[in-house]
mmCIF entry with sequence, helices, sheets and N, C-alpha, C, O atoms, coordinates in Angstrom:
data_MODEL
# 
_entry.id   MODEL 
# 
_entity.id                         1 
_entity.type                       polymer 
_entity.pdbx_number_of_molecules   1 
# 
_entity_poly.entity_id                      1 
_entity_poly.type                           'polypeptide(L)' 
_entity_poly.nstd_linkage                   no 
_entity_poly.nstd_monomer                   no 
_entity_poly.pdbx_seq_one_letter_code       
;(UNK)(UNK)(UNK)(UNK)(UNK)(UNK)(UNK)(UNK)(UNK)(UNK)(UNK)(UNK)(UNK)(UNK)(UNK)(UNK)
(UNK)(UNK)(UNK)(UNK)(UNK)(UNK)(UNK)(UNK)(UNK)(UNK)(UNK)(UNK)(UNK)(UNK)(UNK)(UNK)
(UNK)(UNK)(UNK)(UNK)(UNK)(UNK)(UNK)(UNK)(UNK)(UNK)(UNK)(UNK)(UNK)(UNK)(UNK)(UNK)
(UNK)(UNK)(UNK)
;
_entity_poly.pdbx_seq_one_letter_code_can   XXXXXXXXXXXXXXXXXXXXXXXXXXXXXXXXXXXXXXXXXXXXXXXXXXX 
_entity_poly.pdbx_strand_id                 A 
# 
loop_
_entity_poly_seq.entity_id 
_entity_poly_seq.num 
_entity_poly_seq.mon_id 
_entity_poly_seq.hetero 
1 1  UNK n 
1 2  UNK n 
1 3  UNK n 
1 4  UNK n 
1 5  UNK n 
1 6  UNK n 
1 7  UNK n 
1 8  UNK n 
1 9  UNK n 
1 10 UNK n 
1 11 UNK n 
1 12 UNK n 
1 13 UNK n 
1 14 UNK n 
1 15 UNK n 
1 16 UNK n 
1 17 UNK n 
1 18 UNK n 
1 19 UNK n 
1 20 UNK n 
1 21 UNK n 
1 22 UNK n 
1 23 UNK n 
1 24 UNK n 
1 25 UNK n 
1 26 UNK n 
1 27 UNK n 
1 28 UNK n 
1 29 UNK n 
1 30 UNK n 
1 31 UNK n 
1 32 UNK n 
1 33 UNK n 
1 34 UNK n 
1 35 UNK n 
1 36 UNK n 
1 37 UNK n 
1 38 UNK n 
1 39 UNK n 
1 40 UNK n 
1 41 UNK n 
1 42 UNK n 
1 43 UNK n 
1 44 UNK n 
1 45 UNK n 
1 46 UNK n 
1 47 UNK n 
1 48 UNK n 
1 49 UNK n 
1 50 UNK n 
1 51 UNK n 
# 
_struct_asym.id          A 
_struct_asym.entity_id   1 
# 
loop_
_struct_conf.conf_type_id 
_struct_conf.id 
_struct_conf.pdbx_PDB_helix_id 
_struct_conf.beg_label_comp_id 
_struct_conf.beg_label_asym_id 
_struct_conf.beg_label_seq_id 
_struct_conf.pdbx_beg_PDB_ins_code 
_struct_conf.end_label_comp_id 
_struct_conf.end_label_asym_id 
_struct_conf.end_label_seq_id 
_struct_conf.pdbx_end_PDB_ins_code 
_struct_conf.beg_auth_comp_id 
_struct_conf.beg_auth_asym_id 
_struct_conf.beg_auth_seq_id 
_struct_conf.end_auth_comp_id 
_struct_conf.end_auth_asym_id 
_struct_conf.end_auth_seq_id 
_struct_conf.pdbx_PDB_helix_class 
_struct_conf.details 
_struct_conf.pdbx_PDB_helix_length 
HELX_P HELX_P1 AA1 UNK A 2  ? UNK A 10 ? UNK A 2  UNK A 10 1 ? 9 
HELX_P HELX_P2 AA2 UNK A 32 ? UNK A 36 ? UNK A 32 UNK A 36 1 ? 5 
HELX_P HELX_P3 AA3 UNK A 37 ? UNK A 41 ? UNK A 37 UNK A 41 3 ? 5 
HELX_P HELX_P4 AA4 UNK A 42 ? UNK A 47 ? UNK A 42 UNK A 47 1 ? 6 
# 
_struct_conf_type.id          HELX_P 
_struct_conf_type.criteria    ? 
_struct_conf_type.reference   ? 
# 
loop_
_atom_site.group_PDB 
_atom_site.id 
_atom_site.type_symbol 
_atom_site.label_atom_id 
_atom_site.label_alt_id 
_atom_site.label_comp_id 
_atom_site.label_asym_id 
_atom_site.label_entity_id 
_atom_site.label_seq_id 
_atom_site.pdbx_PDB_ins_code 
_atom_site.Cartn_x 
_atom_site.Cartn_y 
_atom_site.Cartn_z 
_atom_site.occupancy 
_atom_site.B_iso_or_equiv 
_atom_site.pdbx_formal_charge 
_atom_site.auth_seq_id 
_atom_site.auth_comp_id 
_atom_site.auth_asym_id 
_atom_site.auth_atom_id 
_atom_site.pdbx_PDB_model_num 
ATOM 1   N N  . UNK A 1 1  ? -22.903 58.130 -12.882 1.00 0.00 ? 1  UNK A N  1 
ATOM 2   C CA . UNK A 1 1  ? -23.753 59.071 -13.590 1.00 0.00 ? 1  UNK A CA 1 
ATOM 3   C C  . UNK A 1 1  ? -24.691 58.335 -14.539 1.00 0.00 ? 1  UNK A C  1 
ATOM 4   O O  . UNK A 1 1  ? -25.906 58.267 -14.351 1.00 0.00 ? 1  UNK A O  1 
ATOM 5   N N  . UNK A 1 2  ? -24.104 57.833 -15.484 1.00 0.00 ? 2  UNK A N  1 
ATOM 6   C CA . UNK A 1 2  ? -24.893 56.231 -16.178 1.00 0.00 ? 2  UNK A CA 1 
ATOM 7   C C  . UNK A 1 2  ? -26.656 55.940 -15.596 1.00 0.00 ? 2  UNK A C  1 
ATOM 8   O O  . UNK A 1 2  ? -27.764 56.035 -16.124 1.00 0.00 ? 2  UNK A O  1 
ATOM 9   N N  . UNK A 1 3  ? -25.947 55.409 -13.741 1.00 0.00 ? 3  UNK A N  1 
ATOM 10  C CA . UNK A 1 3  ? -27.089 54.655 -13.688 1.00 0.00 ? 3  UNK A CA 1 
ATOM 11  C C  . UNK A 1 3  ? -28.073 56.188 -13.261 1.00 0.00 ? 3  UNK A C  1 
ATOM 12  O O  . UNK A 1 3  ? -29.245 56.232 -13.635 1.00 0.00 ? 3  UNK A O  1 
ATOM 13  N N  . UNK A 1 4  ? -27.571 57.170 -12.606 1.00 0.00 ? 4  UNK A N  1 
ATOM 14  C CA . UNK A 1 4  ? -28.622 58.038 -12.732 1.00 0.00 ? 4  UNK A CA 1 
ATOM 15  C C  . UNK A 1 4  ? -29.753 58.950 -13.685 1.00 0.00 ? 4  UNK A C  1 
ATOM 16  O O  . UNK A 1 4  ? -30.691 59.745 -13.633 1.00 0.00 ? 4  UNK A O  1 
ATOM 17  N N  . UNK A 1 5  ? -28.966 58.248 -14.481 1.00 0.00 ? 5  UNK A N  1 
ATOM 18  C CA . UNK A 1 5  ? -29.639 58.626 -15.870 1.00 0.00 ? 5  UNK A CA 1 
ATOM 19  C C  . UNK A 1 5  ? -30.639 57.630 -16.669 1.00 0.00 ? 5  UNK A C  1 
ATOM 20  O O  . UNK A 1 5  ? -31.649 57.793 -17.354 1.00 0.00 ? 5  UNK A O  1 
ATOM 21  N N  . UNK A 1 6  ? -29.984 56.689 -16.314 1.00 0.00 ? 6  UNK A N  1 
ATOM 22  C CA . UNK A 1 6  ? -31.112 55.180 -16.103 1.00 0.00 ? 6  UNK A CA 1 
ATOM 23  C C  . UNK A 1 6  ? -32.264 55.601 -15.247 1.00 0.00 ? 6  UNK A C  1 
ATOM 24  O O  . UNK A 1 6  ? -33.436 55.657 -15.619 1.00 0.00 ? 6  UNK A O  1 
ATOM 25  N N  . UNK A 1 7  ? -31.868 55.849 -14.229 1.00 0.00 ? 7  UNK A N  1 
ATOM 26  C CA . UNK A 1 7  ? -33.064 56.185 -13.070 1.00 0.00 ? 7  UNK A CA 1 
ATOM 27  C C  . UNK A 1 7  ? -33.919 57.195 -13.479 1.00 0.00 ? 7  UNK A C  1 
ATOM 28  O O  . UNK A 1 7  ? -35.073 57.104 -13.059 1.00 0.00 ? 7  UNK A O  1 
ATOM 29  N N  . UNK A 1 8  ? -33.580 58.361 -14.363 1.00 0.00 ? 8  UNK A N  1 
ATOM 30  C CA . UNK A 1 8  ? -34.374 59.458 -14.616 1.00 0.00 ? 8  UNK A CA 1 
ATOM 31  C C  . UNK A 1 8  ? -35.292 58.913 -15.759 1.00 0.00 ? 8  UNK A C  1 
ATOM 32  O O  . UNK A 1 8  ? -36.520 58.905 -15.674 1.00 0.00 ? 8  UNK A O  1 
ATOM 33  N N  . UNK A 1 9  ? -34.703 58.533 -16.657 1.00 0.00 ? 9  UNK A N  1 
ATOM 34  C CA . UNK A 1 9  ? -35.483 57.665 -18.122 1.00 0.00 ? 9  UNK A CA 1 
ATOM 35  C C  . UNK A 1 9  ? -36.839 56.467 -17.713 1.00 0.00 ? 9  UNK A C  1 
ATOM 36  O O  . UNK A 1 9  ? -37.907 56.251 -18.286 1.00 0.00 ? 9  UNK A O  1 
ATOM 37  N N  . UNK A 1 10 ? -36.065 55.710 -16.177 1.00 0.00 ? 10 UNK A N  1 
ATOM 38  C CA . UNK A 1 10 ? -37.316 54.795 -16.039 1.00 0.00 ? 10 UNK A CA 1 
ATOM 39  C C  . UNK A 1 10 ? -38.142 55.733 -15.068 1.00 0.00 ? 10 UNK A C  1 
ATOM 40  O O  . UNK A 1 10 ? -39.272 55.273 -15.230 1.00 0.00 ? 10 UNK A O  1 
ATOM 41  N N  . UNK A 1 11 ? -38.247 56.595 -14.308 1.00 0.00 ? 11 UNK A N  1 
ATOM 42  C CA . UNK A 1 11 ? -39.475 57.307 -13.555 1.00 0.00 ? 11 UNK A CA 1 
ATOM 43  C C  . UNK A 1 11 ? -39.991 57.951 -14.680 1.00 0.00 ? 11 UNK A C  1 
ATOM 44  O O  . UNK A 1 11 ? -41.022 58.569 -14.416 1.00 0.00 ? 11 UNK A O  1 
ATOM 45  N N  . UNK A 1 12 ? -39.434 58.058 -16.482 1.00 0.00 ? 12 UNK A N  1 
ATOM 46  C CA . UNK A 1 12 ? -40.334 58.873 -17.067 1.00 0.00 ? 12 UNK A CA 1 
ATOM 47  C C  . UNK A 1 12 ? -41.010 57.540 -17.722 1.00 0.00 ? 12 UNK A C  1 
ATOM 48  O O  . UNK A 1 12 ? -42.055 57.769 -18.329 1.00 0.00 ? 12 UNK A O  1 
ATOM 49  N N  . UNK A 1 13 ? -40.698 56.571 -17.700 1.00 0.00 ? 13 UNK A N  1 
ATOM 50  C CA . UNK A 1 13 ? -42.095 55.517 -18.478 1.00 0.00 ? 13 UNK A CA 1 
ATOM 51  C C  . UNK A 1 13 ? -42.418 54.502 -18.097 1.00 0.00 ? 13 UNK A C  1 
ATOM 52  O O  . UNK A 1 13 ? -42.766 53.447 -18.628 1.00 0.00 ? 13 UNK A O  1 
ATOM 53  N N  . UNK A 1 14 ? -42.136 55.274 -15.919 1.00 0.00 ? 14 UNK A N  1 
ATOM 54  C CA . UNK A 1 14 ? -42.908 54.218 -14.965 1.00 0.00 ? 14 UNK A CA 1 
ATOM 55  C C  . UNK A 1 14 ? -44.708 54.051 -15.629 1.00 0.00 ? 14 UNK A C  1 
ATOM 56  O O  . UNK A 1 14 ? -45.065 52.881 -15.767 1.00 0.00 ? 14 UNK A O  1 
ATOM 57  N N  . UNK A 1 15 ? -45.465 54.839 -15.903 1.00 0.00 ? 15 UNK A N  1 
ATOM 58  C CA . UNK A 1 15 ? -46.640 54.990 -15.743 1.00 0.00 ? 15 UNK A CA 1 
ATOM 59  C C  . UNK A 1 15 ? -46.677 53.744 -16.997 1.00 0.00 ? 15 UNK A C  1 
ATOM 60  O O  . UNK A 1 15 ? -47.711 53.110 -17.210 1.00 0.00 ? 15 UNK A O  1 
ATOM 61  N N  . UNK A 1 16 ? -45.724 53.567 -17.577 1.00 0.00 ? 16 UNK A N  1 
ATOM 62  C CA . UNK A 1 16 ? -45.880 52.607 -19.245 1.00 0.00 ? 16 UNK A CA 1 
ATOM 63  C C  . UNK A 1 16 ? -45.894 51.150 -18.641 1.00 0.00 ? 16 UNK A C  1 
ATOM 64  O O  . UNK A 1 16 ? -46.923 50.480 -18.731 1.00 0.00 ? 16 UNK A O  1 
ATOM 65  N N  . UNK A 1 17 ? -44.866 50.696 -18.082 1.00 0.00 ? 17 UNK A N  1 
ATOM 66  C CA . UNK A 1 17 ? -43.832 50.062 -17.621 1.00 0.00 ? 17 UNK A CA 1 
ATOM 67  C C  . UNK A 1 17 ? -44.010 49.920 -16.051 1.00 0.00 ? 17 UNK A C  1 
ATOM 68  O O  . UNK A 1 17 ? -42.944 50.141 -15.476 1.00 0.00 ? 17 UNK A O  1 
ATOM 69  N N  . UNK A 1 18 ? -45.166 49.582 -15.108 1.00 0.00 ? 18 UNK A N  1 
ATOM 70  C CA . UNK A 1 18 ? -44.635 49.434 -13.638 1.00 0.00 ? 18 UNK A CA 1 
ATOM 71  C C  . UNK A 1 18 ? -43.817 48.375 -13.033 1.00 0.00 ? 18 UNK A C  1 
ATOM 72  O O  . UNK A 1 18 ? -43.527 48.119 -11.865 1.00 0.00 ? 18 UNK A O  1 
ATOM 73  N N  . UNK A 1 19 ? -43.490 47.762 -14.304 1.00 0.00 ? 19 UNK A N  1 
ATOM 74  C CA . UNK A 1 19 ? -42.599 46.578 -13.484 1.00 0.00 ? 19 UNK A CA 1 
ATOM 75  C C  . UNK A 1 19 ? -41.193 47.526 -13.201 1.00 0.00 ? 19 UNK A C  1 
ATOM 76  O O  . UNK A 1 19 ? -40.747 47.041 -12.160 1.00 0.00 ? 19 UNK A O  1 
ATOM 77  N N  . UNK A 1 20 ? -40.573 48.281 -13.485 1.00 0.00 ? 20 UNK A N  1 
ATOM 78  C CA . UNK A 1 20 ? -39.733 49.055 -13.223 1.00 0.00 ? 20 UNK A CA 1 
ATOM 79  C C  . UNK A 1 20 ? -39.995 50.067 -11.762 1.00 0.00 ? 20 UNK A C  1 
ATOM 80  O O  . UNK A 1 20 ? -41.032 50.597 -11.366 1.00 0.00 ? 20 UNK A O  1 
ATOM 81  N N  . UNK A 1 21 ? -38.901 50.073 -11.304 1.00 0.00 ? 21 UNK A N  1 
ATOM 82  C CA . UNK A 1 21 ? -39.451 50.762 -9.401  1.00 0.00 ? 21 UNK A CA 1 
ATOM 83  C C  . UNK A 1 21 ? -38.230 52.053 -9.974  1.00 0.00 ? 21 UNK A C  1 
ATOM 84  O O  . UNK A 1 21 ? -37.396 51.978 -10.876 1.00 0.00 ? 21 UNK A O  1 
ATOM 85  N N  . UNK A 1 22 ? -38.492 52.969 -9.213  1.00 0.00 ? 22 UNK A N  1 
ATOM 86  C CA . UNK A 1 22 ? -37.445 54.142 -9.097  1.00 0.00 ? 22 UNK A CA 1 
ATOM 87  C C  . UNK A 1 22 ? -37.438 54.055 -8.003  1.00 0.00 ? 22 UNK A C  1 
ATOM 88  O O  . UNK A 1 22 ? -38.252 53.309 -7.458  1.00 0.00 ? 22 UNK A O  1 
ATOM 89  N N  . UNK A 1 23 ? -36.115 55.103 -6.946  1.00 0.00 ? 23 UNK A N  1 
ATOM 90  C CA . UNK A 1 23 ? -35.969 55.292 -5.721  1.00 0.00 ? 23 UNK A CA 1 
ATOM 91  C C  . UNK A 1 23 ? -34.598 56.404 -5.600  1.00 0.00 ? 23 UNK A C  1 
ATOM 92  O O  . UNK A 1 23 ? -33.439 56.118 -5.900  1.00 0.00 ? 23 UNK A O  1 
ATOM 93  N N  . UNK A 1 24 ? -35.109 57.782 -5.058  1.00 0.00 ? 24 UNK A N  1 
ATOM 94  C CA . UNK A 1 24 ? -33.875 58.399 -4.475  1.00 0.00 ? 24 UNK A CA 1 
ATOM 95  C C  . UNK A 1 24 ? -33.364 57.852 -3.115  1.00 0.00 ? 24 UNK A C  1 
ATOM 96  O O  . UNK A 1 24 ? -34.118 57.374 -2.267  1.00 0.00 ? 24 UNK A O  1 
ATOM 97  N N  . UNK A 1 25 ? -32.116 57.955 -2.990  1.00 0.00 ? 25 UNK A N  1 
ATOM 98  C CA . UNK A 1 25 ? -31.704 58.321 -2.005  1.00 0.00 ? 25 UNK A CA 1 
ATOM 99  C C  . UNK A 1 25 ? -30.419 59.070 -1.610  1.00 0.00 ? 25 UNK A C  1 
ATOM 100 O O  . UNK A 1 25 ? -29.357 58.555 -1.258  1.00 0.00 ? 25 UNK A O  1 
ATOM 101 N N  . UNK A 1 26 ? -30.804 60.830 -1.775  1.00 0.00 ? 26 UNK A N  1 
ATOM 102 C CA . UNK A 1 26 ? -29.818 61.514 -1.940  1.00 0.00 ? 26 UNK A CA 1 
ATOM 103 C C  . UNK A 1 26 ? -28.369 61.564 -1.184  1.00 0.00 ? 26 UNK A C  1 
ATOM 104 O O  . UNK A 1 26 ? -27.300 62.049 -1.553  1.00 0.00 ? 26 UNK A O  1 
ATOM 105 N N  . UNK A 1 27 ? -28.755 60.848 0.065   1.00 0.00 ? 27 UNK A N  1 
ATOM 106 C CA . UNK A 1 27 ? -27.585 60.910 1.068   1.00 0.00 ? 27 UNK A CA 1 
ATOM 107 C C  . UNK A 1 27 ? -27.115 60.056 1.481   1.00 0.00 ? 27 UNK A C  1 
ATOM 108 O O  . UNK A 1 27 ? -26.533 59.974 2.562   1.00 0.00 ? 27 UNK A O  1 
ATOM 109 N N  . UNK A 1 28 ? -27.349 58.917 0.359   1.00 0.00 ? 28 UNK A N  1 
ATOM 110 C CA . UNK A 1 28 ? -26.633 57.290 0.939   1.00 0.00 ? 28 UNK A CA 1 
ATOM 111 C C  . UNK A 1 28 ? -26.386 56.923 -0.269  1.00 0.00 ? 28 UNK A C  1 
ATOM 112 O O  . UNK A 1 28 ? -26.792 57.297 -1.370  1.00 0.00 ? 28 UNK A O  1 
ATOM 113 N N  . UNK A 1 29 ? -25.556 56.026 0.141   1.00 0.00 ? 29 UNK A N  1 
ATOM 114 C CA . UNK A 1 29 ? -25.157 55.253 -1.323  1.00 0.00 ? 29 UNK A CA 1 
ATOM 115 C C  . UNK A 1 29 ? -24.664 53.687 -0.261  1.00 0.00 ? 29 UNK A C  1 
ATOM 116 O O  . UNK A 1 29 ? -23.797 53.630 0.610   1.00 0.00 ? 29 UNK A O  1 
ATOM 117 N N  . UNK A 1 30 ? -25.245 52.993 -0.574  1.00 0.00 ? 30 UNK A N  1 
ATOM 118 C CA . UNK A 1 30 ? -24.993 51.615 -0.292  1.00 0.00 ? 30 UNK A CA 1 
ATOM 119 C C  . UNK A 1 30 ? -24.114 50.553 -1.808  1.00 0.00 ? 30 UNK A C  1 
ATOM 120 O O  . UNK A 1 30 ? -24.642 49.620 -2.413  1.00 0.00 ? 30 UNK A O  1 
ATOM 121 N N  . UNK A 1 31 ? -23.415 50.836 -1.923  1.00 0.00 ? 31 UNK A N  1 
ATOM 122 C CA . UNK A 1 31 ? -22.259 49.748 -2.516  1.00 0.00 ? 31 UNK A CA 1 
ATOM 123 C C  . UNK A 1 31 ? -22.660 48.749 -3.162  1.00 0.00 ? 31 UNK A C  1 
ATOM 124 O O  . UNK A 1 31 ? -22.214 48.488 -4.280  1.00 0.00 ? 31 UNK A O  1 
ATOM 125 N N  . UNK A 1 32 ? -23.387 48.173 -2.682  1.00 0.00 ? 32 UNK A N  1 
ATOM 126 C CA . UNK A 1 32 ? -23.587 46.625 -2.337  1.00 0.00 ? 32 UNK A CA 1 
ATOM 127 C C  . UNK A 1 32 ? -24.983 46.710 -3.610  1.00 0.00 ? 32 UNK A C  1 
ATOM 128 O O  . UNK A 1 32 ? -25.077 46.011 -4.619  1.00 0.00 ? 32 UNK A O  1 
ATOM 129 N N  . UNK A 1 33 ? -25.820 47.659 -3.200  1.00 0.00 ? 33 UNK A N  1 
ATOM 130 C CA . UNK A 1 33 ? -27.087 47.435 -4.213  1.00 0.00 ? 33 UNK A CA 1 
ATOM 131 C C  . UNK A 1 33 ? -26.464 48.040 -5.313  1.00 0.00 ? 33 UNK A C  1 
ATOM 132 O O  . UNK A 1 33 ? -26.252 47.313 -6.283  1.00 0.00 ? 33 UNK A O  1 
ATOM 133 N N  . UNK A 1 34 ? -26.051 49.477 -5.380  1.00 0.00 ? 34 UNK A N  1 
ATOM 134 C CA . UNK A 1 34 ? -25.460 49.358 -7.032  1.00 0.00 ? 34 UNK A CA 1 
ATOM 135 C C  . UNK A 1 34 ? -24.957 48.652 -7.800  1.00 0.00 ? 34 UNK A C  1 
ATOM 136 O O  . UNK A 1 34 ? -25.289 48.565 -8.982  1.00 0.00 ? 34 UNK A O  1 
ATOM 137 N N  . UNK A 1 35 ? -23.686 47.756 -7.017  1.00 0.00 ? 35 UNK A N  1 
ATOM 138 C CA . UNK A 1 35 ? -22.831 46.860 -7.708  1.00 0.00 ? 35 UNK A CA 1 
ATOM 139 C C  . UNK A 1 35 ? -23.859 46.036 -8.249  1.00 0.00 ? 35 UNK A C  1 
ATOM 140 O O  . UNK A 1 35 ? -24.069 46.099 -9.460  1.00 0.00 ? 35 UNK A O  1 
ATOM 141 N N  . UNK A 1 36 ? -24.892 44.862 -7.147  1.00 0.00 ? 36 UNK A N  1 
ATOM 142 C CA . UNK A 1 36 ? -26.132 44.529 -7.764  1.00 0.00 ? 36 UNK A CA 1 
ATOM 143 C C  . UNK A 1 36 ? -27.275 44.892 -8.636  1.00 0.00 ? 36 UNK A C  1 
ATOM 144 O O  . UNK A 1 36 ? -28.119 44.204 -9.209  1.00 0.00 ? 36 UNK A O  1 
ATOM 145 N N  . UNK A 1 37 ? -27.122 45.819 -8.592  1.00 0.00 ? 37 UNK A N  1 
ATOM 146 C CA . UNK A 1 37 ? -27.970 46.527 -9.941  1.00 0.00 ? 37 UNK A CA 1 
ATOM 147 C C  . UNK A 1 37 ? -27.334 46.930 -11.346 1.00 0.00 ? 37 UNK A C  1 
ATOM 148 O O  . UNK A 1 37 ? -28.083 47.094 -12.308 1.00 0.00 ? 37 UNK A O  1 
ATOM 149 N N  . UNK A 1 38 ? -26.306 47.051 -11.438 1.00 0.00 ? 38 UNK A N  1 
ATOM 150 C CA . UNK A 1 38 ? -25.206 46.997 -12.366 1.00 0.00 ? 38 UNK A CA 1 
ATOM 151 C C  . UNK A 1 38 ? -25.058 45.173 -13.281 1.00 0.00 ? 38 UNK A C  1 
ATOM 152 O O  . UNK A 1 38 ? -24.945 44.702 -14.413 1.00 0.00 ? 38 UNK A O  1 
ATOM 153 N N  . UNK A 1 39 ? -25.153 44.769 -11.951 1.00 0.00 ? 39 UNK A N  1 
ATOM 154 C CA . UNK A 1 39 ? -25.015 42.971 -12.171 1.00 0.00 ? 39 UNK A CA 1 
ATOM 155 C C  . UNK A 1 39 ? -26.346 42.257 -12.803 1.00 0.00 ? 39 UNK A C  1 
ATOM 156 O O  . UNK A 1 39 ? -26.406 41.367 -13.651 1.00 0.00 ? 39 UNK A O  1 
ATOM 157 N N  . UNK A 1 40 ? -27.331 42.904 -12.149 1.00 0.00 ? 40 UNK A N  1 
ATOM 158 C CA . UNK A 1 40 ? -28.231 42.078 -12.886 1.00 0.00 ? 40 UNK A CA 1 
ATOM 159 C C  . UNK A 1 40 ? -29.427 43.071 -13.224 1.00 0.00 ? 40 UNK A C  1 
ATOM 160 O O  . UNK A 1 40 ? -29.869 42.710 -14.315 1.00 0.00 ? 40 UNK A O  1 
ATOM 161 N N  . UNK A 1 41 ? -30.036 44.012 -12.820 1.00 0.00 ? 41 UNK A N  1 
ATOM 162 C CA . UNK A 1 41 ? -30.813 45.023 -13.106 1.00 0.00 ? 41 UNK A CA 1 
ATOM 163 C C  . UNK A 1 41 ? -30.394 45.818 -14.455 1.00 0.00 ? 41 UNK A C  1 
ATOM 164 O O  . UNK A 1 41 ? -31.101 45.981 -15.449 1.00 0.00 ? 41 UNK A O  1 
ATOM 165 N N  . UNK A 1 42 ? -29.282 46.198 -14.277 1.00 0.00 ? 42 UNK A N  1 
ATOM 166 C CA . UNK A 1 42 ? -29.036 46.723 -15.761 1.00 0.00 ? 42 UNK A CA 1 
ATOM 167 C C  . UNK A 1 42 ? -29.215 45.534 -17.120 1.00 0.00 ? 42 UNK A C  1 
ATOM 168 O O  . UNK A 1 42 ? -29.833 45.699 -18.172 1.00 0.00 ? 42 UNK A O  1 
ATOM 169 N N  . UNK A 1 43 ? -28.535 44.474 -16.714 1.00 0.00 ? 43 UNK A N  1 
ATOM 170 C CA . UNK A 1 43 ? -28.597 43.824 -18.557 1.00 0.00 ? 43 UNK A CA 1 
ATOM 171 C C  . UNK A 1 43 ? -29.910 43.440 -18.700 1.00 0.00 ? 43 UNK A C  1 
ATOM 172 O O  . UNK A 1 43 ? -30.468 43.617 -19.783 1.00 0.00 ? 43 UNK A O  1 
ATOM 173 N N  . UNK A 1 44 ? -30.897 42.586 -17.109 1.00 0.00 ? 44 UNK A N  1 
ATOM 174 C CA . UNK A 1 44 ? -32.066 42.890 -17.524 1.00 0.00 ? 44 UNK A CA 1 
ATOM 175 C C  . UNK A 1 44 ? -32.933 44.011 -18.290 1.00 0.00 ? 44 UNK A C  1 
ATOM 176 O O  . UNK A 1 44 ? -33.588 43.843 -19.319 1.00 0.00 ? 44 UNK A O  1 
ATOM 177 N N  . UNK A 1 45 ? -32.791 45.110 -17.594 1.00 0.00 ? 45 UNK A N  1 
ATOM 178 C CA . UNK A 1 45 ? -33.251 46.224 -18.607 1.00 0.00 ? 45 UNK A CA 1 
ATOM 179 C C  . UNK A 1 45 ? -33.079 46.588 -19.995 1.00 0.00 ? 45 UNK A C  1 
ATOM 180 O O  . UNK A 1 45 ? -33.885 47.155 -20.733 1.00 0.00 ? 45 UNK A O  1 
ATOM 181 N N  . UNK A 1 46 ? -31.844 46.157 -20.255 1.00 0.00 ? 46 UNK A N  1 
ATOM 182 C CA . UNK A 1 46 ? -31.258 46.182 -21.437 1.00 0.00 ? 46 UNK A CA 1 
ATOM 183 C C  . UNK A 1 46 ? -31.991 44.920 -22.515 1.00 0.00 ? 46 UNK A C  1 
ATOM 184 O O  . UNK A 1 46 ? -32.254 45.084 -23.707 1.00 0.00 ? 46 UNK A O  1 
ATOM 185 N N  . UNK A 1 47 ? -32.176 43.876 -21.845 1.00 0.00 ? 47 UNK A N  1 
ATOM 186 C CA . UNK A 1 47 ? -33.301 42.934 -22.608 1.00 0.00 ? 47 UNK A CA 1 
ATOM 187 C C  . UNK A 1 47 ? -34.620 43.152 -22.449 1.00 0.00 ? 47 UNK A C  1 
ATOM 188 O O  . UNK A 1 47 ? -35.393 42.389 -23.026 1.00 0.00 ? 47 UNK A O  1 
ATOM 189 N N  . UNK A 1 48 ? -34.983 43.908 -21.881 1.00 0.00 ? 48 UNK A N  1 
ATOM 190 C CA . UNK A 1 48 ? -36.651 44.168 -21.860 1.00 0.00 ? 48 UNK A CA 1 
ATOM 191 C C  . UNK A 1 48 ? -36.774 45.487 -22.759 1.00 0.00 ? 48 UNK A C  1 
ATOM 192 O O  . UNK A 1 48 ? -37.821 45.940 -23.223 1.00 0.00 ? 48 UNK A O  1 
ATOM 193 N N  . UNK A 1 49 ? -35.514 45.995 -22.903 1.00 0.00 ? 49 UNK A N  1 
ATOM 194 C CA . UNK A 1 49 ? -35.714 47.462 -24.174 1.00 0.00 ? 49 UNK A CA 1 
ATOM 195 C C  . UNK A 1 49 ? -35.120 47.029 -25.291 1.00 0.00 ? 49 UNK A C  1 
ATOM 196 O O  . UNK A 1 49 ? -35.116 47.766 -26.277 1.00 0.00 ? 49 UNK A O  1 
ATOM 197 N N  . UNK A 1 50 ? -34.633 46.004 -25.324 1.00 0.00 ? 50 UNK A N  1 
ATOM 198 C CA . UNK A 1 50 ? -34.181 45.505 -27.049 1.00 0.00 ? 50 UNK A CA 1 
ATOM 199 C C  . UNK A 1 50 ? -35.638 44.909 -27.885 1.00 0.00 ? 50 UNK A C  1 
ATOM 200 O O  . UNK A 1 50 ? -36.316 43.939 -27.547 1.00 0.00 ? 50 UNK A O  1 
ATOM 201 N N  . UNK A 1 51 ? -35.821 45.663 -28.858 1.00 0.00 ? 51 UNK A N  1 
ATOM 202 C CA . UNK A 1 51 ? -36.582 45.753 -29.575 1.00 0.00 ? 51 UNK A CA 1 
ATOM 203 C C  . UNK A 1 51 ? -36.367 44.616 -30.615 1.00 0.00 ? 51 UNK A C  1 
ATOM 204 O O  . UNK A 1 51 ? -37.134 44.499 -31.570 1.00 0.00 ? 51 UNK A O  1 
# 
């Protein structure tokens, strides 16, 4: 739930921010990229919003 909420926050300040990508995909879930996005997409983000 976390990262979908991540996902909703960056499509609202893609237009700020395009280095950030959004992407649904309501009927799949591949494992493999969350775990990777958890791994390194999240703390990145987390250093590009520390103020």
């Amino acid at each position: 739930m976390s990262l979908t909420i991540i996902g909703e926050a960056v499509a609202r300040i893609a237009n700020k921010h395009p280095e950030f990508v959004s992407a649904h995909g309501y009927f799949e879930l591949d494992l493999g990229i969350v775990w990777a996005t958890v791994q390194k997409d999240v703390p990145d983000l987390l250093t590009e919003l520390s103020w």
